[in-house]
N, C-alpha and C positions, 0 to 999 in steps of 0.2 A: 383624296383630300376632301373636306367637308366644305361649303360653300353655305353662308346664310345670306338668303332674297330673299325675295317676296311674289307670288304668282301676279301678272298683268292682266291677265282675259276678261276681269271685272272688275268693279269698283270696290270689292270684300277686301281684296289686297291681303290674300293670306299668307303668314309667314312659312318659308319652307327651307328644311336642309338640303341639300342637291350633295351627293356623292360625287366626284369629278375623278373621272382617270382618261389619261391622255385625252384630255379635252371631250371626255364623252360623257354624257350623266348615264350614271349608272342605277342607282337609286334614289327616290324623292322621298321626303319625310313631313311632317309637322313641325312647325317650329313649335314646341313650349315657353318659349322665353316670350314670343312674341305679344306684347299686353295687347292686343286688337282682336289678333284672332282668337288667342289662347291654344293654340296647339289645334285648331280645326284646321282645315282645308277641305276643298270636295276633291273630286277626283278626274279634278279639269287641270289640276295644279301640273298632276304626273301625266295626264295625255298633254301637255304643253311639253314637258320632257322627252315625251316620247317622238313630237313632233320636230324637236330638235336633232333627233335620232334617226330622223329617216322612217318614221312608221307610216307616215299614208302614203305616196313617199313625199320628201321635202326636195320643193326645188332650191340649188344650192348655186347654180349658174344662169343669167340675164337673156333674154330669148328675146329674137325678133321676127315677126311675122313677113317670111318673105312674099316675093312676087304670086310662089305657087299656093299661099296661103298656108303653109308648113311652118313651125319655126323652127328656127335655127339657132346655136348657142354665140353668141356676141360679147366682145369683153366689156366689163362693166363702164371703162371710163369712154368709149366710144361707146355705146352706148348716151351716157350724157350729152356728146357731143353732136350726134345724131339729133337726138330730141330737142337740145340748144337751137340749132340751126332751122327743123321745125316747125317747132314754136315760134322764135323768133317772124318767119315767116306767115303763119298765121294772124301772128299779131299786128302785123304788119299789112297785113290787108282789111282785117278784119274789125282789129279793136280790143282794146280788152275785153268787151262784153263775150268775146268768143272764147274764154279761158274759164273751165270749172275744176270745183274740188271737189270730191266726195270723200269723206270722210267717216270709218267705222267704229265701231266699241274698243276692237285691238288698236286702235292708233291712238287713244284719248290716253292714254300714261303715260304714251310717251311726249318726257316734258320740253324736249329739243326739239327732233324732227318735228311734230306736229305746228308749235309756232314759228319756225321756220319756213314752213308753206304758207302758212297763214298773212308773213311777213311779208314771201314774194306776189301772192294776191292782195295785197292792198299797196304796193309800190307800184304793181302793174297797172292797180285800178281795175282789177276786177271784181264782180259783187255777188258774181254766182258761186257761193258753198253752200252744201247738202251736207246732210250727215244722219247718223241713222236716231239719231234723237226725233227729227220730224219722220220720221217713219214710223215709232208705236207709241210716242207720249207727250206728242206738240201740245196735247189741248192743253199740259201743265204751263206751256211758256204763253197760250191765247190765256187763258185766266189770270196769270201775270200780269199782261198788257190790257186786261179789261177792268181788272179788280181791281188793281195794284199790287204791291206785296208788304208785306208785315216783314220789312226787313230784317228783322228779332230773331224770324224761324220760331219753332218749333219745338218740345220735351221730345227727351228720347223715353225709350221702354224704362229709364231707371227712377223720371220722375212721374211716371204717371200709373193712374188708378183704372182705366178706362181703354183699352186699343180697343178701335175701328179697324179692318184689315178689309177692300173690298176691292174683288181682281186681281189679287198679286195673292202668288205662293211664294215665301222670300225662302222657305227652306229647301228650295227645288233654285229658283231663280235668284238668289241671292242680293234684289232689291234689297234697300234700306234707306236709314236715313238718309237725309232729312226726307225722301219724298214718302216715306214709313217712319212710325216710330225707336222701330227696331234696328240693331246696326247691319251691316250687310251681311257681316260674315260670325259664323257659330250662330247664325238666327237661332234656333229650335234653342240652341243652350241660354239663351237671352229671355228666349220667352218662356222656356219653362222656369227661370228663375221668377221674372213679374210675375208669374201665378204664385209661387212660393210666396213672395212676397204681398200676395191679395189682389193682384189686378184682375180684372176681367176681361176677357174677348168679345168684341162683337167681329165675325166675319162671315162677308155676301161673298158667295162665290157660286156660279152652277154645278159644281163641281164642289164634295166634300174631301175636298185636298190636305193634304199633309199639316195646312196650318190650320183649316178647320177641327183639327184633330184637341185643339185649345181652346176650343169656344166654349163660352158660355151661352152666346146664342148664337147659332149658326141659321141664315138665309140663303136658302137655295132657289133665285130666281129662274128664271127663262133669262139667257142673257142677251141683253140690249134695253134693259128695263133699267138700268143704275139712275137716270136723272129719276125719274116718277119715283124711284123709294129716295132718293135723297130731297126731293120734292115734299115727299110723307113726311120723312123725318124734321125736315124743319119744318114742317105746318104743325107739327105736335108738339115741337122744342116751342115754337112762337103761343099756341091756341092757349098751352098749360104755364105759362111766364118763367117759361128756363131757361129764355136767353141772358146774357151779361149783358143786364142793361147799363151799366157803366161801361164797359168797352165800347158798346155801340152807339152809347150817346157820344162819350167822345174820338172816336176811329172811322166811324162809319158814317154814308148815306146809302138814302134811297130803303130803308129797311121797309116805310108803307109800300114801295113797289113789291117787293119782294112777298110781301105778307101776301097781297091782292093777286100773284102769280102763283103762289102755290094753295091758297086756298082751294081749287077743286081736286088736289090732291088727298082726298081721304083715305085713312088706313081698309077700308073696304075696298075699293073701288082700285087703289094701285096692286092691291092681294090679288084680286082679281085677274089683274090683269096681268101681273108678273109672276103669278102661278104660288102663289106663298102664300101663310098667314097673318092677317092681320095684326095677332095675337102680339106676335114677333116683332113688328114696327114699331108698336107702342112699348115694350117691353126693351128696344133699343135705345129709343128715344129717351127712357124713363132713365134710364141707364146714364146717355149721355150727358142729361142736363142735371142731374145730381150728383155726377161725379165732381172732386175736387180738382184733377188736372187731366182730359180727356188728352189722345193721341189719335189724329185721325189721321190715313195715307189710303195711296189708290194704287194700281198697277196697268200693265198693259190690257189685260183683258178690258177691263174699266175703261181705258185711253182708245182703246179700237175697235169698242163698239158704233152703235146707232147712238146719235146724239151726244157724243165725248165729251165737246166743250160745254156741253146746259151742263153737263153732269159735271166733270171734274169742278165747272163755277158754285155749283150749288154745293160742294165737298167743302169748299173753300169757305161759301160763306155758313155753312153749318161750323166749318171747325172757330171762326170767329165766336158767333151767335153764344156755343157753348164754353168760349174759353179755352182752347184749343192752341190757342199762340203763347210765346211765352210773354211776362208781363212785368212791368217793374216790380222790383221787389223779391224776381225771381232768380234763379241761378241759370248763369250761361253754362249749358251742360260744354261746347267748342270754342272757348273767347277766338280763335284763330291761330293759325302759326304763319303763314306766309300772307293771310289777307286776315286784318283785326275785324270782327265782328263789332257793329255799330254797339254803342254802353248805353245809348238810353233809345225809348221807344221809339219808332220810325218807321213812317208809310212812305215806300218807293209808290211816288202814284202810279195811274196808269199811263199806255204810253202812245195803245195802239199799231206798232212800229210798220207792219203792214200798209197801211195807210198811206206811206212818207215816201218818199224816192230813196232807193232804185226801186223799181216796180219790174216784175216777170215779166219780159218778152212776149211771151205766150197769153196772157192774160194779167191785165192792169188789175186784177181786182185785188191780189195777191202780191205781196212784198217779203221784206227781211222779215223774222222775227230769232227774234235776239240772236243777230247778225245774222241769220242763216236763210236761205228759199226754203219754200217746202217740198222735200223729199219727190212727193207724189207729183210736182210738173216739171222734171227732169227730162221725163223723152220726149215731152212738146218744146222744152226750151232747145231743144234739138232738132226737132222737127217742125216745127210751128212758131218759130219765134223770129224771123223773116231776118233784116237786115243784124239783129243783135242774136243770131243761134250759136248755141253752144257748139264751138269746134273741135276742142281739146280741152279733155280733163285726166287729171293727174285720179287717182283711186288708191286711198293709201285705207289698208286697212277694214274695208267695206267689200259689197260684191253686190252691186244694186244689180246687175241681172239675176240676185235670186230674192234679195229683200225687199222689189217690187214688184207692184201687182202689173197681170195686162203684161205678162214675158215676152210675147209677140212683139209688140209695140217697143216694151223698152228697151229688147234686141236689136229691133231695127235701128231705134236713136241709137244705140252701142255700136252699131256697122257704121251707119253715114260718120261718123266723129270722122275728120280729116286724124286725129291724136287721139289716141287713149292707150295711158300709161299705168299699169298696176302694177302697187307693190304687192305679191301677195306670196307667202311660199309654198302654195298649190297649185300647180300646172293647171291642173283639170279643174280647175274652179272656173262656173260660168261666164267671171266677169273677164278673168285670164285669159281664158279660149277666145275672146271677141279683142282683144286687146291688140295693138300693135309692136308694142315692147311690154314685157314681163319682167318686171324688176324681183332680182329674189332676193329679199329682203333678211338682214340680221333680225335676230328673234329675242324675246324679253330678256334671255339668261344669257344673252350675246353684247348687251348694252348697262353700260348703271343706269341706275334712272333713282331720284328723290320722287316723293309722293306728294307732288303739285297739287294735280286734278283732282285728287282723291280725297284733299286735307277737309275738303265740305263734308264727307260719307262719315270722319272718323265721330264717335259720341264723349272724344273727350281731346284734349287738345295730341298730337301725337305725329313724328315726323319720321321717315325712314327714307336711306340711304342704301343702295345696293348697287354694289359693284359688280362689274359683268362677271359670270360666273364658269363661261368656258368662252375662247376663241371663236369668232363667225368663219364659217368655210370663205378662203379667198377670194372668191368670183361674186360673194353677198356683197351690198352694199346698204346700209342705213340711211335713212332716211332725210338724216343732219348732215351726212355727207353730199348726198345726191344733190338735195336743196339748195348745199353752200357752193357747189359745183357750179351746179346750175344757173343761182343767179350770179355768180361772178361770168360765165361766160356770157350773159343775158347784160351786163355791165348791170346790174341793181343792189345797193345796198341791202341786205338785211338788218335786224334789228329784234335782237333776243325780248319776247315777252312772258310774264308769269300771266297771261289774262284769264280771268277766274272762267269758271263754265259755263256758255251762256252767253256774253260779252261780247258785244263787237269787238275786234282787233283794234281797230283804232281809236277806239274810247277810251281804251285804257294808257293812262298816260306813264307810267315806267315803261323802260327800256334802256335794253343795252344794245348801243349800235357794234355792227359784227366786225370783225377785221373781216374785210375782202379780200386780204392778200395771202396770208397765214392762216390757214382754217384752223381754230383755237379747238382746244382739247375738250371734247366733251366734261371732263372732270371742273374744267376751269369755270363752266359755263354753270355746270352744278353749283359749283361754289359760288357765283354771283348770285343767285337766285337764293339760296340760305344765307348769302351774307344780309339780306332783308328778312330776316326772320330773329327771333332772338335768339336761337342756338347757334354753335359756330359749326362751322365743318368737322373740325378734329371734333367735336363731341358726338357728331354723326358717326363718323367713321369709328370712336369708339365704340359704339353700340348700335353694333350690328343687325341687333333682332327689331331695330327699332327705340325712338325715345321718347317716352311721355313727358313732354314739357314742363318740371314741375311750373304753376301758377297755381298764387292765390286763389280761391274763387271768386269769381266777378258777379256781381248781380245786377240787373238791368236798374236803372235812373229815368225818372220820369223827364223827358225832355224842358230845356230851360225857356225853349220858346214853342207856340205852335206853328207849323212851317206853315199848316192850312192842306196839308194833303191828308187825305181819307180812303179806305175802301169803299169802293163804290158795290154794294152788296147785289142792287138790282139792274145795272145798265139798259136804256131801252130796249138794247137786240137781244138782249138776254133774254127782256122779259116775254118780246116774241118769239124766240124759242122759247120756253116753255111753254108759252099757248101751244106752239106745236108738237111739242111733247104729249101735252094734254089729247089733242085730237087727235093724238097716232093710239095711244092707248084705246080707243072704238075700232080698231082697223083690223078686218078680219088676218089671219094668218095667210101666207103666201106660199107656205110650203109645212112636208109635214113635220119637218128637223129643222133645225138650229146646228150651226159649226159654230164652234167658241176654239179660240186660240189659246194652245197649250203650250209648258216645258218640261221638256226632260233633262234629267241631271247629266247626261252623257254628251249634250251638245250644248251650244252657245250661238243663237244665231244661225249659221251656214256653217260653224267651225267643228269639226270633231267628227263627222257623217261619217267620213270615212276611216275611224279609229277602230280598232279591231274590236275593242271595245263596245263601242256603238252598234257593231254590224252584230256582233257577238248577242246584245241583251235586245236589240229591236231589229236587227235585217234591213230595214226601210221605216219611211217614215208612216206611223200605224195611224188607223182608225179607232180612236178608244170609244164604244156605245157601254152600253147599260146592256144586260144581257138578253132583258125581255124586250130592248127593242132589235137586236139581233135577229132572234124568234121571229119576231113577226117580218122580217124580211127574206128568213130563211137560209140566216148566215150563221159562222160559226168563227174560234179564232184561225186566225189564218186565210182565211178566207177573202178572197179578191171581192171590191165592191165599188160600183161606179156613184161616185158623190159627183150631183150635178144643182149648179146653181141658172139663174137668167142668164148669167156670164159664162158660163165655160163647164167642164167637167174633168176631173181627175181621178185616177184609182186609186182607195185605199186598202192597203189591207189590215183587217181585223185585230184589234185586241178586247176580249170582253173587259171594263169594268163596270163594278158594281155601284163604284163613288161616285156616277154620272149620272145627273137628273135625267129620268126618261124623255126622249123627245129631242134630247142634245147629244151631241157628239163634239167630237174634238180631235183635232191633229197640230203639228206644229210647222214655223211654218219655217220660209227660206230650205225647205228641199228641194229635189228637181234634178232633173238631167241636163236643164242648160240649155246651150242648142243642141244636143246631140240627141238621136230619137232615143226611144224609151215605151217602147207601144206595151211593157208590160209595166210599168209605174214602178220596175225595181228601184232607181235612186231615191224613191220616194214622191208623193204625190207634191205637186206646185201647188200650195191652196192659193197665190197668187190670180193663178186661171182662174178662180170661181170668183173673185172681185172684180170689178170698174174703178178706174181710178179720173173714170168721170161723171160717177153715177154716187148720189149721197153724200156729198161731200161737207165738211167743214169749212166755217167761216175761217179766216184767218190762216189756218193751217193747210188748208185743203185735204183734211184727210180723211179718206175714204173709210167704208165700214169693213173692218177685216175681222169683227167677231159677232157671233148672234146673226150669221149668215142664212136665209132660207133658203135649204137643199131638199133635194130627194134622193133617196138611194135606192140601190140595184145590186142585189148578188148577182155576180158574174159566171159563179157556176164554177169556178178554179181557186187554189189556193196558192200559197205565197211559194211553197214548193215546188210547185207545178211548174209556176212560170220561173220562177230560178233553173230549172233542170231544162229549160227549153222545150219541154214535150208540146208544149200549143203549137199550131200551127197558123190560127187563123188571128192575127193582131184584133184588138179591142179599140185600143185609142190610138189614134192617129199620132 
């Protein structure tokens, strides 16, 4: 029997036919009906299938860690009751402040369980969630809260003449709008049409990647250089009068700050320094400020270098400068379907949100930002955060002992938890192994879900309904269950929210308070949620592959009053950081290589490593160099090599390319064995070990530098073979 969903693992939400027999998928397809994707998918859709099939394998029954440190199979609703009672006791001593969430990529579509946690953490009054958003691209939410936001967004690829692409491969990582101009998913089919159509590319990247493959001018820096060339480019967008002086007169301040901080950015002297030609600055620049409707977006490489937040600010106030927002008069490419996008111009000003109470345990300098802590002071809110430390946290969907840096450390904060509960359906997953109950969780084709979280990503208004598509093994239990279990026995109302992404929970004022007596049917809870949208359910459920909302087109209105809110283009701290931008560009090099954070289409995160797949086309997590610097260290592919930073070392081994700026290298990250040794670096190298996640940090976010890392390498003299087949005898790494 034929089944049409849609894959969850990312925000592309691509449609798929799933073949069903006795509840098994047997084969996965493309949807062509589906107007989003168009019949694309990558091939994360069918290892999502496969993982429901038992391929790496899937845990299907709840484990608890006993006395001997072993776990043992436990049924799921004892289980709840276990953790009830717990919890309850922690809280009980401790305070709310001793209850965390961590929340991943896999848990964000789901549009039940996820605010359902969210709901028992704000009845408890607890303020501690993490989620892996402040793990590779908070500086987006600090430029938010410095800048403000042009709450209008953005052109997609179909109205503009112009993409900027800098640190994101969205044909590999399926990024997109809005934080790209391009949609998430069928990228490559997207942009090769805007060229059909006459657009042009500009993409920075170290790395001549898959979407470099579209440039018109392609920049291959040294990476950690991104503010000093976005620095250039707007000193060249301001020098030669290309900015939208209408926008700026009336949107903006501070633009003379601005002017006066990137003035000693010359296209010489940042070429210089970021290893590029000048040629090429000026020739982007020329580009940007004469186009009729530019599209600029960044990615994680961009977001986890040295100096994120100067940089991601300075993207932000370049896409201003040149017109880059969309503008009255212009066409909402998304008017909304479950949250109406604003109809005339409008600055959310800045907010600061860090600043405000609740304030980190562990260090006051650090706060919410948009709702959340930041990622990176997780094992000191555990370990260092005295009368308020983290005791117990719930892990739905994430695996922060391998998505952060400093493993040691955030191990250790993972053992002290009096609680820590994951949902995850990999045993052997690092955060699993440290865990004290192991929830095995229903999986995306196990659950309906409507496309909530997603409805921001879509480049045209568009809503999808899918129904579960095979039976959960009986021992799983979902996450909507667990929650509504849980706070009934905890005595706490819930309180179903649609709150957009981003959001504090209890800012947003809808809700539907939950029956605590009768746990209501997921389908019923769907349908409250679309019954706030203009489609009905039955029109959902007719159209399966998905439904394009017909609407009129809307075009933005120039606001009827001025509220008096602005972008603030140069903020003080801002403009001190880039003074220190400025002086790092004189600063001799520290090492003879650069690490720059990469992906590959076979994983997502920590998810997939061990898909036959994966093992199949990479074995481990590789080393990608450039050939000739291979050479000069005396290595080859396959070849075992110790990458050592000021922080730590790990092995990788070899893969030549040729697309890699000499001097740089690259690996991906969230590998690792976990706590389990690993002295030959087969599960793949932790690039985690060669970061501090107290050394170089970001304002606001606190986030550390995990790309444009200074290493040295060392052929080890073995290959990836060698140590696979056991023949070493004498271990390398500890």
């Amino acid at each position: 029997m034929q089944k049409i969903t849609y894959c969850r693992n990312c925000a592309g939400n691509c449609g798929l036919l799933l073949e069903v027999e006795n509840e098994r998928i047997t084969s996965v397809l493309t949807d062509r009906s589906n107007p989003v994707s168009e019949g694309y998918a990558c091939i994360k859709g069918r290892m999502a299938a496969d993982l429901h099939n038992g391929d790496e394998p899937r845990l299907t029954q709840c484990l608890k860690r006993g006395e001997d440190g072993r776990y043992h199979a436990i049924d799921k609703y004892q289980a709840v009751d276990e953790i009830a009672e717990k919890l309850r006791g922690i809280l009980d001593r401790h305070g709310p402040r001793s209850l965390a969430a961590f929340f991943g990529t896999t848990s964000y579509s789901d549009c039940v369980g996820k605010p359902f946690l969210k709901s028992l953490m704000s009845e408890i009054g607890a303020p501690a969630i993490f989620s892996s958003m402040t793990v590779d691209q908070a500086s987006k939410w600090v430029t938010a809260a410095r800048m403000g936001i042009w709450a209008n967004g953005k052109p997609t690829s179909d109205d503009t003449d112009v993409i900027l692409i800098a640190g994101s491969n969205p044909p590999i990582s399926h990024q997109g709008y809005p934080m790209l101009p391009v949609p998430c998913t069928n990228t490559a089919g997207h942009m090769r049409a805007a060229k059909k159509r006459g657009a042009k590319f500009i993409v920075i990247d170290p790395r001549q990647t898959e979407t470099a493959r579209y440039a018109d001018i392609f920049i291959q820096p040294k990476p950690g250089h991104d503010a000093e060339i976005f620095a250039a480019l707007l000193r060249l967008v301001l020098v030669n009068g290309w900015e939208d002086k209408a926008f700026v007169e009336r949107w903006t301040i501070n633009l003379d700050r601005l002017r006066e901080a990137v003035e000693p950015f010359t296209p010489e002297r940042v070429a210089a320094s970021a290893g590029i030609e000048a040629p090429l600055l000026e020739q982007a620049a020329w580009m940007l400020g004469e186009a009729k409707k530019p599209g600029l977006g960044t990615g994680t490489g961009h977001n986890m270098a040295a100096f994120s937040n100067t940089a991601e600010h300075l993207v932000e106030a370049l896409t201003g400068l040149v017109g880059g927002y969309l503008r009255a008069g212009e066409r909402i490419p998304n008017p909304g379907v479950f949250m109406q996008r604003p109809a005339m111009e409008l600055v959310i000003p800045p907010n600061r949100s860090w600043e405000q109470e609740p304030k980190c345990a562990s260090d006051a300098a650090f706060g919410k930002l948009m709702g959340e802590f930041p990622a990176s002071i997780f094992p000191d809110e555990v370990l260092a955060g005295g009368d308020k430390s983290i005791r117990a946290v719930f892990v739905t969907g994430a695996n922060p002992a391998m998505c952060l840096s400093e493993p040691e450390r955030t191990h250790e904060a993972l053992r002290k938890l009096e609680l820590l509960v994951s949902f995850d359906p990999r045993e052997d997953s690092a955060t699993a192994q440290l865990s004290h109950y192991i929830i095995a969780p229903t999986l995306q084709f196990e659950r309906s879900e409507v496309t909530t979280f997603t409805e921001v990503v879509f480049h045209f208004p568009f809503i999808q309904y899918a129904p579960a598509s095979v039976a959960p093994p009986p021992q799983t239990l979902g996450e909507q269950e667990f929650f509504w279990l849980l706070a009934k026995k905890l005595g706490i109302q819930l309180t179903l929210k649609n709150a957009p992404w981003g959001m504090d929970f209890d800012a947003w004022p809808l809700g539907l308070p939950i029956d605590m007596e009768n746990m209501p049917s997921r389908e019923a809870l769907i349908e409250w949620m679309v019954s706030h949208t203009p489609v009905s359910f039955d029109t959902l459920k007719a159209n399966p592959s998905g439904y394009r909302v017909p609407m009129e087109d809307k075009y933005l209105r120039v606001p009827d009053e001025d509220s008096g809110a602005r972008l603030d283009l140069c903020p003080l701290d801002v403009f001190d950081e880039i003074v220190q931008v400025e002086k790092a560009m004189s600063a001799p090099p520290t090492a003879t290589y650069l690490l720059s954070s990469r992906r590959v289409i076979e994983s997502f995160n920590s998810s997939f490593h061990g898909h036959s797949i994966t093992i199949g086309r990479h074995g481990t997590n590789r080393l990608y160099a450039h050939p000739d610097d291979l050479a000069a260290i005396g290595a080859s592919d396959d070849d075992a090599v110790r990458v050592r930073s000021e922080f730590g070392e790990i092995i990788g081994y070899v893969r030549k390319d040729a697309s890699m700026r000499q001097g740089v290298v690259s690996m991906t990250h969230c590998w690792g064995a976990g706590a389990k040794p690993d002295p030959w670096g087969l599960r793949g190298g932790h690039t985690g070990r060669l970061i501090s996640m107290h050394h170089y940090l970001q304002t606001g976010n606190r986030m550390p530098r995990q790309s444009g890392v200074p290493v040295e390498l060392e052929a080890l003299g073995f290959s990836l073979k060698q140590a696979q087949s056991a023949s070493l005898t004498e271990p390398v790494m500890a």
